[in-house]
Structure formats: structure tokens, C-alpha cells
MARPA-986124 format. One record per residue: residue number from 0; residue in three letters; x negated, y negated, z of N, C-alpha, C in turn. Coordinates in steps of 0.1 Angstrom, whole numbers. Example, Ala and Ser with C-alpha at 12.3 -4.5 7.8 and 13.67 -1.06 7.14 Angstrom:
! residues 2
@n 0, res ALA, n_px -132, n_py 57, n_pz 78, ca_px -123, ca_py 45, ca_pz 78, c_px -132, c_py 33, c_pz 78
@n 1, res SER, n_px -128, n_py 22, n_pz 71, ca_px -137, ca_py 11, ca_pz 71, c_px -129, c_py 0, c_pz 79
//
This chain:
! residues 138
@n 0, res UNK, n_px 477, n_py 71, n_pz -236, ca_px 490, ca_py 75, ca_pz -240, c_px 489, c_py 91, c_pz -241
@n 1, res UNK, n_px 498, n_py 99, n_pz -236, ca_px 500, ca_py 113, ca_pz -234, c_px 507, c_py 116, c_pz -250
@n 2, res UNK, n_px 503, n_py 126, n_pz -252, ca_px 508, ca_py 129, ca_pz -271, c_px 522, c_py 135, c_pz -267
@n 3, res UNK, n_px 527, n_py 143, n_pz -256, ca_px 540, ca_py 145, ca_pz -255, c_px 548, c_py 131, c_pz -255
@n 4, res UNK, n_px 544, n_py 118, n_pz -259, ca_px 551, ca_py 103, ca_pz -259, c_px 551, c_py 101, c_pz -275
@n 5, res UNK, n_px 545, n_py 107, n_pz -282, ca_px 541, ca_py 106, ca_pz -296, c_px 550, c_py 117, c_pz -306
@n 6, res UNK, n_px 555, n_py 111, n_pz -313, ca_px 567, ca_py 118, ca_pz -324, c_px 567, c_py 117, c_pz -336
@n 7, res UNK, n_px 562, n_py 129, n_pz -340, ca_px 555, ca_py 132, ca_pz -354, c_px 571, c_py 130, c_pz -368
@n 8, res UNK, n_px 568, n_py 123, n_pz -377, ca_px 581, ca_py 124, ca_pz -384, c_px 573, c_py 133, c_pz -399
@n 9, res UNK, n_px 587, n_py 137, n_pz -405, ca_px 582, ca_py 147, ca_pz -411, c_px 572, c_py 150, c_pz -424
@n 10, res UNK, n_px 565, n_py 140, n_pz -428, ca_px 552, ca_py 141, ca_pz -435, c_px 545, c_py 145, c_pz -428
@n 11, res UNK, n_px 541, n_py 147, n_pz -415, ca_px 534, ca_py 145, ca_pz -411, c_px 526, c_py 163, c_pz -408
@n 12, res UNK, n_px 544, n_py 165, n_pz -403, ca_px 541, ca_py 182, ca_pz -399, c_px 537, c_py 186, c_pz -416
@n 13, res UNK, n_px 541, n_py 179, n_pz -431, ca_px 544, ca_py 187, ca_pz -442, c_px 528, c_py 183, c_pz -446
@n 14, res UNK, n_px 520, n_py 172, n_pz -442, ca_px 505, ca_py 176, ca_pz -447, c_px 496, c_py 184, c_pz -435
@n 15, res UNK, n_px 500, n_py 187, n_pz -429, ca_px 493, ca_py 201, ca_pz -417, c_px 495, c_py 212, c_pz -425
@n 16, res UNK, n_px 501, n_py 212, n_pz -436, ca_px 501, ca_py 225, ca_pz -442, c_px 499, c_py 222, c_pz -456
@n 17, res UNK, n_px 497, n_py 212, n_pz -460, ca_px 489, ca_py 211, ca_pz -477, c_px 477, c_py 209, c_pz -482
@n 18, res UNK, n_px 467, n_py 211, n_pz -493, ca_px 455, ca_py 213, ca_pz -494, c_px 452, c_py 192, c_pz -492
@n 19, res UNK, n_px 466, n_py 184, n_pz -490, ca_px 459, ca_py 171, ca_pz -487, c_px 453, c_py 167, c_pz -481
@n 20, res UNK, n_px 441, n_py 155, n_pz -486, ca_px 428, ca_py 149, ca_pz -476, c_px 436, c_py 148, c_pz -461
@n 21, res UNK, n_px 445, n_py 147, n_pz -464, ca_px 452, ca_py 138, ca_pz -452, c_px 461, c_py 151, c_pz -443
@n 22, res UNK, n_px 456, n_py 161, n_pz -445, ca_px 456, ca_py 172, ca_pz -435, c_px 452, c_py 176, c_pz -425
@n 23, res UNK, n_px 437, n_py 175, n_pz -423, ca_px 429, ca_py 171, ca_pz -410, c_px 433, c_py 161, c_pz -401
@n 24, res UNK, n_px 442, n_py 150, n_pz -402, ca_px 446, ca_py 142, ca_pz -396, c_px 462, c_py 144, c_pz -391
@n 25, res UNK, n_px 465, n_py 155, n_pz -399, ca_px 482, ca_py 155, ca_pz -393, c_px 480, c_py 167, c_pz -388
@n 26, res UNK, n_px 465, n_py 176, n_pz -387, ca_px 463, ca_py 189, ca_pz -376, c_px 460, c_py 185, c_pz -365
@n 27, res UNK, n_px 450, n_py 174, n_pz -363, ca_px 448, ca_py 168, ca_pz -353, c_px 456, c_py 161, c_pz -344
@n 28, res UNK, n_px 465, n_py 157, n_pz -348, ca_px 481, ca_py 152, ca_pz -341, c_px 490, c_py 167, c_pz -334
@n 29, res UNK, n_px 489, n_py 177, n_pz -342, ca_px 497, ca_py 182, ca_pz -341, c_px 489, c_py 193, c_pz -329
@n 30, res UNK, n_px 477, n_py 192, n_pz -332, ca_px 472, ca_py 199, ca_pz -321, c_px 470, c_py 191, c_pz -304
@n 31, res UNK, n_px 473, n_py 178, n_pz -304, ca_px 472, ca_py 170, ca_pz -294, c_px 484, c_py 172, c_pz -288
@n 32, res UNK, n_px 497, n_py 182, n_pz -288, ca_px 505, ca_py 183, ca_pz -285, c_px 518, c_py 176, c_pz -287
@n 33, res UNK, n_px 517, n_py 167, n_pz -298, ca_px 530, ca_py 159, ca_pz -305, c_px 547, c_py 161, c_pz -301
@n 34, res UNK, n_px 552, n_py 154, n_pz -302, ca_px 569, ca_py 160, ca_pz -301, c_px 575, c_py 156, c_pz -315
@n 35, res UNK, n_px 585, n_py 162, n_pz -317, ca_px 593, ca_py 161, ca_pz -329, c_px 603, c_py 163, c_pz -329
@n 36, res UNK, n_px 614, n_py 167, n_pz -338, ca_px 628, ca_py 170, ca_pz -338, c_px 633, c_py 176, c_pz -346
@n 37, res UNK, n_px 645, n_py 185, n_pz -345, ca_px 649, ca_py 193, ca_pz -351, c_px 650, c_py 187, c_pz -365
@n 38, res UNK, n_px 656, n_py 178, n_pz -368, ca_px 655, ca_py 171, ca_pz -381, c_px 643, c_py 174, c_pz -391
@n 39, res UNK, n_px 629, n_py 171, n_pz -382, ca_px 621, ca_py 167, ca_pz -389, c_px 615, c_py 189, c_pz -396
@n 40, res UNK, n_px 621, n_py 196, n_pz -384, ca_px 621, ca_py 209, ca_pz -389, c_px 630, c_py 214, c_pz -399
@n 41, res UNK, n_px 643, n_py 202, n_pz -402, ca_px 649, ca_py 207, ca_pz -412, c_px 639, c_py 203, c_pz -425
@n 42, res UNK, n_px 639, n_py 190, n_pz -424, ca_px 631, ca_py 186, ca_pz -432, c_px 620, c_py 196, c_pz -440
@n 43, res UNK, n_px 614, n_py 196, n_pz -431, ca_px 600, ca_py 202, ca_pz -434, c_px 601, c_py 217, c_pz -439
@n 44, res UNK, n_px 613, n_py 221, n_pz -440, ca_px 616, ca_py 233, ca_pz -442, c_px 621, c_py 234, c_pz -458
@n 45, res UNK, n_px 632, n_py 220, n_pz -459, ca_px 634, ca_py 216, ca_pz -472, c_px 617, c_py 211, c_pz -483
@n 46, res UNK, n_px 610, n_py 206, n_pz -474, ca_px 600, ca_py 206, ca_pz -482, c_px 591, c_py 214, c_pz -487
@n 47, res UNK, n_px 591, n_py 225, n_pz -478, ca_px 576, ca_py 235, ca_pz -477, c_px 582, c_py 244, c_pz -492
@n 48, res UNK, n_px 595, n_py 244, n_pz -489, ca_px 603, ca_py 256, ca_pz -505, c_px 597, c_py 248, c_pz -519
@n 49, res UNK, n_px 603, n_py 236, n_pz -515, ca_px 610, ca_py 227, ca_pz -532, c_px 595, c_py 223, c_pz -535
@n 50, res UNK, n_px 585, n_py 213, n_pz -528, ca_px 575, ca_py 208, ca_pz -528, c_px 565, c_py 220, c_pz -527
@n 51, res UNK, n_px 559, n_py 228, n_pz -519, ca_px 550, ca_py 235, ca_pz -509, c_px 551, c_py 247, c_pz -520
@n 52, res UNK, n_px 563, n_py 246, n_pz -527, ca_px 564, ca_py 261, ca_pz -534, c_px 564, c_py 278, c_pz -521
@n 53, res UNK, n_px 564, n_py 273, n_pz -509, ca_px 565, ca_py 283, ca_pz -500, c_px 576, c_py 291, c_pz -503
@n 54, res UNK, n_px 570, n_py 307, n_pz -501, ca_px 586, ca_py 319, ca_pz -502, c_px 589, c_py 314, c_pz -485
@n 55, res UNK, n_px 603, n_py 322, n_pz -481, ca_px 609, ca_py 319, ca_pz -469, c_px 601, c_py 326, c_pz -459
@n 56, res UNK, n_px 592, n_py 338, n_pz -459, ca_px 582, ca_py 341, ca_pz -452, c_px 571, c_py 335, c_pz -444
@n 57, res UNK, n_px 569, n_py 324, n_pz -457, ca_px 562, ca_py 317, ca_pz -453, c_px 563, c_py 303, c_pz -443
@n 58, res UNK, n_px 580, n_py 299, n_pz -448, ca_px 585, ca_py 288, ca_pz -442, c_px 586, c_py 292, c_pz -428
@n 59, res UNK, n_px 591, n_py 302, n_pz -426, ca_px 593, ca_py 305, ca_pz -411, c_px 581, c_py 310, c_pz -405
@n 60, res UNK, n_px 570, n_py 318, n_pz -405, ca_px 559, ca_py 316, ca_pz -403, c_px 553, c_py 299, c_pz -400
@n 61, res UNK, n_px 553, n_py 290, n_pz -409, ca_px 551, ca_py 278, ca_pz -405, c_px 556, c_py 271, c_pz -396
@n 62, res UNK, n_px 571, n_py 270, n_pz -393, ca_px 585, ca_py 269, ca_pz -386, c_px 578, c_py 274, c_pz -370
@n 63, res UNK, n_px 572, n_py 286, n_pz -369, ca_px 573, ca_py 292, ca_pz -356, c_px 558, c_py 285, c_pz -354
@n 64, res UNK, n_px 549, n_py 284, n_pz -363, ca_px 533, ca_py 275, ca_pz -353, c_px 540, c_py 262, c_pz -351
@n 65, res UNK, n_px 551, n_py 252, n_pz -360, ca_px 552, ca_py 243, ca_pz -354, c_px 557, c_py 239, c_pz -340
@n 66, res UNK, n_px 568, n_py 251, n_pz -341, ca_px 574, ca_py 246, ca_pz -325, c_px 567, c_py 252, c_pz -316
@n 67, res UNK, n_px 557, n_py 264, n_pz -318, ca_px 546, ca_py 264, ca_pz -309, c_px 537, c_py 255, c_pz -304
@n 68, res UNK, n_px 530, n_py 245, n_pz -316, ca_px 523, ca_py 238, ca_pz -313, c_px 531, c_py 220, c_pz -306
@n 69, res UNK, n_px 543, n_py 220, n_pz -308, ca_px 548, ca_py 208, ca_pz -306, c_px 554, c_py 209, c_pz -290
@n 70, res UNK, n_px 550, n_py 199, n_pz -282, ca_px 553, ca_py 202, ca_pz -265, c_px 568, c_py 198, c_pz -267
@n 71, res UNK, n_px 577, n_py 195, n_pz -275, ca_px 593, ca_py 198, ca_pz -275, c_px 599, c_py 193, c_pz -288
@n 72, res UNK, n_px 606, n_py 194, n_pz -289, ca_px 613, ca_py 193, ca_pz -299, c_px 629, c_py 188, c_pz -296
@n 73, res UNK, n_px 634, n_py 176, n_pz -306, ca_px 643, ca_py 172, ca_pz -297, c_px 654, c_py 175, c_pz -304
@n 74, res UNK, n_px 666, n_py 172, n_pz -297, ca_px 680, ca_py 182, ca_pz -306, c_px 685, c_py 168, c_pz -319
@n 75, res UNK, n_px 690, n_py 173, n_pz -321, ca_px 700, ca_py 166, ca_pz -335, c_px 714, c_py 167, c_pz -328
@n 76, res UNK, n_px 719, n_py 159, n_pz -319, ca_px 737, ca_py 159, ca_pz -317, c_px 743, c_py 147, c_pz -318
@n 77, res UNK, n_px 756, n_py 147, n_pz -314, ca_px 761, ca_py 136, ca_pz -314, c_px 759, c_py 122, c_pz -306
@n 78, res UNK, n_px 744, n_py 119, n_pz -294, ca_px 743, ca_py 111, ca_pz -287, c_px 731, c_py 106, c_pz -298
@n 79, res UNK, n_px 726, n_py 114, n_pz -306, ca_px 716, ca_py 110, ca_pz -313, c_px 720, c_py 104, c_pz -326
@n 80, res UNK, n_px 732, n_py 109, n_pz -335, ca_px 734, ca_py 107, ca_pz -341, c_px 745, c_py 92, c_pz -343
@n 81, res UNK, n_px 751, n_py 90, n_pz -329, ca_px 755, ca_py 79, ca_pz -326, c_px 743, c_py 67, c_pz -325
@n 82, res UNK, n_px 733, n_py 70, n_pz -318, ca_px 725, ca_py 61, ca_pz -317, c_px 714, c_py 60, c_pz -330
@n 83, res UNK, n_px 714, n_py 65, n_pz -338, ca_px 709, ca_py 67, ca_pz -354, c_px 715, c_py 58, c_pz -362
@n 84, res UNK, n_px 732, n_py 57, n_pz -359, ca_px 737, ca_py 47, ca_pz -367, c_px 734, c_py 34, c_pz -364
@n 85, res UNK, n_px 734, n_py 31, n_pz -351, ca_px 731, ca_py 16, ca_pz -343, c_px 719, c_py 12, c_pz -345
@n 86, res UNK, n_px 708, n_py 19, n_pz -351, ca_px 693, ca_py 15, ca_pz -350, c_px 692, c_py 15, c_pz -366
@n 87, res UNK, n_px 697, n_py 25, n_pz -373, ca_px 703, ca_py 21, ca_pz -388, c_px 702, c_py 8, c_pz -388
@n 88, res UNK, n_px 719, n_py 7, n_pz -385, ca_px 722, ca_py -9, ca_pz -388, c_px 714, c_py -20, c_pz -385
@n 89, res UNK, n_px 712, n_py -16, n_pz -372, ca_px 699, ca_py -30, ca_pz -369, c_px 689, c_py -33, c_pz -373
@n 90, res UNK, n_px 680, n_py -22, n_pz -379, ca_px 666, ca_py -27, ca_pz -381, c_px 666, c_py -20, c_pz -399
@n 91, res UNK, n_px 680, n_py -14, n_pz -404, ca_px 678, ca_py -17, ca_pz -419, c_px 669, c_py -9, c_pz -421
@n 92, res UNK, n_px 671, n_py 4, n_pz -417, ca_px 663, ca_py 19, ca_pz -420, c_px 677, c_py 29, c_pz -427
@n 93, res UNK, n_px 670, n_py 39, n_pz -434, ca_px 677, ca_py 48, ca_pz -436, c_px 684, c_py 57, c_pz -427
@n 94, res UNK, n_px 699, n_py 65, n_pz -432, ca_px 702, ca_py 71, ca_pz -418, c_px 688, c_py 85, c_pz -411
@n 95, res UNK, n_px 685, n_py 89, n_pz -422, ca_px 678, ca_py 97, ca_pz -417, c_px 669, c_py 94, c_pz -410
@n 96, res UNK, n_px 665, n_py 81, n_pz -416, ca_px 649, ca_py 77, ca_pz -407, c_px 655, c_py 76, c_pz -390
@n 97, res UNK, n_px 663, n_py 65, n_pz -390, ca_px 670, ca_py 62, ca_pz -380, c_px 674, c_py 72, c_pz -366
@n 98, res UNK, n_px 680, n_py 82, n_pz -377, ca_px 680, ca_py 99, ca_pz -368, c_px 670, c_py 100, c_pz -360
@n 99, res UNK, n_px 659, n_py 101, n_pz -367, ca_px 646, ca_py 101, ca_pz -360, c_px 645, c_py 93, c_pz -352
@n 100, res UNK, n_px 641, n_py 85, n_pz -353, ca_px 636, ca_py 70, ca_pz -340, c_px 644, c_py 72, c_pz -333
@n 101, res UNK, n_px 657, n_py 74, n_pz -333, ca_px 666, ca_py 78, ca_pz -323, c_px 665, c_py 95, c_pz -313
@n 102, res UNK, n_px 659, n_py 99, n_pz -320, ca_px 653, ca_py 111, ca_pz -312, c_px 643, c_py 109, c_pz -305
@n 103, res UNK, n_px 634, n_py 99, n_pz -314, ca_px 617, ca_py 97, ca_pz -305, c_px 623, c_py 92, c_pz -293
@n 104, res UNK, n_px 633, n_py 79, n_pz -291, ca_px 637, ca_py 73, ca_pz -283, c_px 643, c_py 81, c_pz -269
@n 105, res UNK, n_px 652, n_py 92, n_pz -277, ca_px 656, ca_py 96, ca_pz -263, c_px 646, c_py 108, c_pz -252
@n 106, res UNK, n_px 635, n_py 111, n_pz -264, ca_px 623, ca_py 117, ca_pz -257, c_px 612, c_py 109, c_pz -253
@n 107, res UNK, n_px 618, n_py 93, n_pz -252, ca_px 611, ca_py 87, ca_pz -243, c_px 596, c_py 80, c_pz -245
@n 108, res UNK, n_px 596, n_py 83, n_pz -259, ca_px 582, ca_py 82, ca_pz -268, c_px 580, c_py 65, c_pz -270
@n 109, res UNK, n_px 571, n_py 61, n_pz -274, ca_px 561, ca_py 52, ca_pz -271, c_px 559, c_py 51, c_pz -289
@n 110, res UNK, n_px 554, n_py 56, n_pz -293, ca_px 549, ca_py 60, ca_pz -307, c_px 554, c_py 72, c_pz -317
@n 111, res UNK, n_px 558, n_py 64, n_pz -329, ca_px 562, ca_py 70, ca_pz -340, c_px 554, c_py 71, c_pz -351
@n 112, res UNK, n_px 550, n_py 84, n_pz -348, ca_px 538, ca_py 85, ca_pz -362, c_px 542, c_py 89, c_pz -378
@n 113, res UNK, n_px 544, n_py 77, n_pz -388, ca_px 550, ca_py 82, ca_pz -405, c_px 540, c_py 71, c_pz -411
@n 114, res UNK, n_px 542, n_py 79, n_pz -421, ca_px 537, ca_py 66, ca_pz -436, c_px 544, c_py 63, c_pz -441
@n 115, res UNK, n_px 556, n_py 68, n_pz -438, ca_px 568, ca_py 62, ca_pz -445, c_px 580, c_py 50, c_pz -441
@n 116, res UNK, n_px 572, n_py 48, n_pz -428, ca_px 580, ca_py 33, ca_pz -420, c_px 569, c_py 24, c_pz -419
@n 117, res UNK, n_px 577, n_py 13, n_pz -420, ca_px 566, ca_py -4, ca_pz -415, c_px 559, c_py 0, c_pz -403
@n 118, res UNK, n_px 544, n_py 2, n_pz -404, ca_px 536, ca_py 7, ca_pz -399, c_px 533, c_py -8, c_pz -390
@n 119, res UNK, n_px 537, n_py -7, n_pz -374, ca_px 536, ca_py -18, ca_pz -362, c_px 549, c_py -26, c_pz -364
@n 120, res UNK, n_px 559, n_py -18, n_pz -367, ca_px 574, ca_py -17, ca_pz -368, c_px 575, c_py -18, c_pz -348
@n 121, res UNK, n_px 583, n_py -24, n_pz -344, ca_px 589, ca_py -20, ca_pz -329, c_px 605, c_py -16, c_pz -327
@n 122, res UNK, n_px 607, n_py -8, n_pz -323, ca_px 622, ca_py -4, ca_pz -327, c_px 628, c_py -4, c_pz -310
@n 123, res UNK, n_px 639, n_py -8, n_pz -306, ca_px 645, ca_py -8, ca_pz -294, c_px 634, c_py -12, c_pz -283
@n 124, res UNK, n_px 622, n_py -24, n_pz -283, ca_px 617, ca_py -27, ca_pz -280, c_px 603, c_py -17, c_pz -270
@n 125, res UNK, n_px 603, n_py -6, n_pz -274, ca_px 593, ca_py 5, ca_pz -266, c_px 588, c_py 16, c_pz -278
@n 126, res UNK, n_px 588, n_py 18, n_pz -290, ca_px 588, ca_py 25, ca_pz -302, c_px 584, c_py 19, c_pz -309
@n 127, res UNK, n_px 572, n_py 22, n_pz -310, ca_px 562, ca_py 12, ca_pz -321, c_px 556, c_py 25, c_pz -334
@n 128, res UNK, n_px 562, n_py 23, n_pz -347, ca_px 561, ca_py 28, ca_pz -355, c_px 544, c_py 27, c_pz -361
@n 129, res UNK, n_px 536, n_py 41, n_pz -367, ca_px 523, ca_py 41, ca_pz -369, c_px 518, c_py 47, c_pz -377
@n 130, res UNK, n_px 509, n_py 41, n_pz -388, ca_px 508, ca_py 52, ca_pz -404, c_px 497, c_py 58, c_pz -399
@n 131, res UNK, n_px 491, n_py 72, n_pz -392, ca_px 484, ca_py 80, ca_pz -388, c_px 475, c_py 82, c_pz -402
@n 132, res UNK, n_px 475, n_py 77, n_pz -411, ca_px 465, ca_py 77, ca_pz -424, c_px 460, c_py 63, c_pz -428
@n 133, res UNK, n_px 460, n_py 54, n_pz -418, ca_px 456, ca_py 41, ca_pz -421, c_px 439, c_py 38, c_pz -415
@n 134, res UNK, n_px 430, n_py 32, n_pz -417, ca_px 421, ca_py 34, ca_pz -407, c_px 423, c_py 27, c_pz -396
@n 135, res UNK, n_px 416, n_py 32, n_pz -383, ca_px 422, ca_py 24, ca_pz -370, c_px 429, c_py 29, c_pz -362
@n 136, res UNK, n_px 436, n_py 37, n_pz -368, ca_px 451, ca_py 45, ca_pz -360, c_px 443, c_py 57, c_pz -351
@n 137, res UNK, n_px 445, n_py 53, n_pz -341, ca_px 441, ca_py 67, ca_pz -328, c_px 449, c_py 76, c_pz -324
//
């Protein structure tokens, strides 16, 4: 599996930057060339302040290695956001989660890497959800 098929959701970018065990393992994703989405940059932006205690210097500093290191990043619009609700409804995720998978999906991804979804979850039958801090997970 090519890591540009693999879609980092946003814990994942926010322990690449915390003194957690589980840092080495969300650098190592992120350096395999992962994709993500704007969402998960809002996110992680709302986290790095409130959580991370980061000044804005530092958020955007972070902000600019992520979409450096990420082979794309996918938009937040209304084809996504339509299809966020439908995968919502169906599989009984939050909208935001939803958001997401709905982005991995239309970048064509294979794998959704959180610890915060049913980890061997399959969503729209090609999107197999994966807790990258479990043992096992490659």
C-alpha cells in the first residue's frame, strides 16, 4: 500500500508534535508521506492552542511542516460535505468524523489511520479504519 492511499485523522498529526510515547509512531506515518485534510488542519490547529498550549507562531510553523510533509491534503467543500452526511447517517459516526472518511474517500484512500474510530471499521466498502497505536498495525 502506497502512504499517499493512507489518511491521517487528526490525533494523529497532534501526537507528531507532543512529548507522547505515541509520537514516534505518528512521525513515522507522517514521514511515509500520508494524506489528510483540511479539516484535520483545522483541527489540529484548534488543538495545538487550547491542548499543546502553542503561541500562533508556533501553530503555523507546525501548520507549514505538516502540509510539507503530507503528499496532499484534501479540501473541505460541499461534495464532501454532502457525502459526510450520508456516511454520518449510515455508519452512525459523528459529523466531523464522517467529514473525514468522506475526504479519505474521495482521495481514493484505502486506509484511515485514528484511535478514535472502530479500529477494522470498513466504510463505503474500500476504507478500512486503523488505530496506528495498536500492536500489529503497519
Amino acid at each position: 500500500m502506497t502512504a499517499a492511499r493512507e489518511f491521517l485523522d487528526t490525533n494523529v498529526l497532534v501526537y507528531a508534535f507532543s512529548d507522547d510515547p505515541r509520537s514516534a509512531r505518528a512521525e513515522a506515518l507522517l514521514a511515509k508521506g500520508c494524506v489528510s485534510g483540511v479539516q484535520a488542519l483545522n483541527e489540529f490547529a484548534n488543538v495545538a492552542r487550547r491542548k499543546l498550549a502553542m503561541e500562533w507562531r508556533e501553530v503555523r510553523e507546525a501548520l507549514d511542516a505538516l502540509r510539507a510533509l503530507l503528499a496532499s491534503v484534501a479540501p473541505l467543500d460541499l461534495a464532501v460535505h454532502l457525502a459526510g452526511i450520508e456516511i454520518a447517517e449510515r455508519h452512525r459516526l459523528s459529523v466531523y468524523d464522517a467529514m473525514m472518511i468522506a475526504a479519505a474517500l474521495r482521495l481514493r484512500c484505502t486506509t484511515f489511520w485514528s484511535e478514535d474510530l472502530q479500529d477494522g471499521l470498513v466504510v463505503e466498502g474500500r476504507l478500512t479504519i486503523r488505530n496506528p497505536f495498536v500492536a500489529g498495525s503497519s
